[in-house]
C-alpha positions as a printed NumPy array, in Angstrom:
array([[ -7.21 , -26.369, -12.907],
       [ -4.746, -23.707, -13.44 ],
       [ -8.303, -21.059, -14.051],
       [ -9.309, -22.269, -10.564],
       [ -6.3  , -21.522,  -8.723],
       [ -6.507, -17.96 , -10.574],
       [ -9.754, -17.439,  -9.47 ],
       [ -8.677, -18.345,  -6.001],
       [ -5.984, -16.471,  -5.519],
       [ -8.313, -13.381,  -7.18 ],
       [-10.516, -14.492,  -4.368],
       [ -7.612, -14.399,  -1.849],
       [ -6.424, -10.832,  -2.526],
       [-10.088,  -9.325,  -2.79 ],
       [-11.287, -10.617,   0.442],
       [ -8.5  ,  -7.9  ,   2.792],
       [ -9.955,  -5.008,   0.363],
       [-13.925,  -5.986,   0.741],
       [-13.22 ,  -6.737,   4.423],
       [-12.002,  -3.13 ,   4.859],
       [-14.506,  -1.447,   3.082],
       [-17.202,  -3.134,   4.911],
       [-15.57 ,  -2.718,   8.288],
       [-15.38 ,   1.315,   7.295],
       [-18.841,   1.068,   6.026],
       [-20.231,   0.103,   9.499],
       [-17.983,   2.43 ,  11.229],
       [-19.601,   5.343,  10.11 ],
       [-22.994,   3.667,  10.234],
       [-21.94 ,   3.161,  14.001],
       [-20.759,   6.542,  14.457],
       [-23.564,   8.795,  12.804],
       [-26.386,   6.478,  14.376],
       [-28.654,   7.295,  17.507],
       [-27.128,   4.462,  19.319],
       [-25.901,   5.742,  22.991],
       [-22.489,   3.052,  22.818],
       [-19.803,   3.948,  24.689],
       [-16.063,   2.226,  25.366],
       [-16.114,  -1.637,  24.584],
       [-20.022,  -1.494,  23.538],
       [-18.646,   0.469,  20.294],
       [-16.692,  -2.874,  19.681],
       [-18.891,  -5.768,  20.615],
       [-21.906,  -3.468,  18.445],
       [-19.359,  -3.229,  15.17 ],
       [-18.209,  -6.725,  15.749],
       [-21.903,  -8.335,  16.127],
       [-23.305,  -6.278,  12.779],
       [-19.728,  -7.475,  11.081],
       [-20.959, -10.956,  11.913],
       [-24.416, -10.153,  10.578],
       [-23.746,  -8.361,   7.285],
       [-21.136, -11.395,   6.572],
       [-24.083, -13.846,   6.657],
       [-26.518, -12.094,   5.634],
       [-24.909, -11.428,   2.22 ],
       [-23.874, -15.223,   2.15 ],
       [-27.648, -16.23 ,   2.658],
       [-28.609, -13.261,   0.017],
       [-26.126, -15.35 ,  -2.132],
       [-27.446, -18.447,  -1.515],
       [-31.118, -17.74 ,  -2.265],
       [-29.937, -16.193,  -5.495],
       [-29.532, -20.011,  -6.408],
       [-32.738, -21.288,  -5.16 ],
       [-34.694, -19.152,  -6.925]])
């Protein structure tokens, strides 16, 4: 068990780092995009493709396994 809990707290300490680099990630795609957002619609447009890239990459995971 002990290789589990490694791998979990591996888990654990990449998730802040991946987080951050896909939050950046979509900022710039956000900023350099032909999108007219403004104010709060900046926010509610990163949050909503946050959402989406999150499952998107856990259902690209998942069919990895079906095939």
């Amino acid at each position: 068990m002990a290789k589990m809990k490694q791998l979990d707290e591996m888990a654990n300490k990449l998730v802040p780092q991946i987080l951050h680099k896909i939050y950046s990630t979509i900022n710039t795609e956000i900023a350099y995009s032909d999108l007219d957002l403004e104010g709060d619609q900046i926010s509610d447009a990163h949050d909503y493709v946050m959402k989406l890239v999150i499952n998107k990459l856990i259902q690209w995971k998942e069919n990895l396994y079906i095939k």
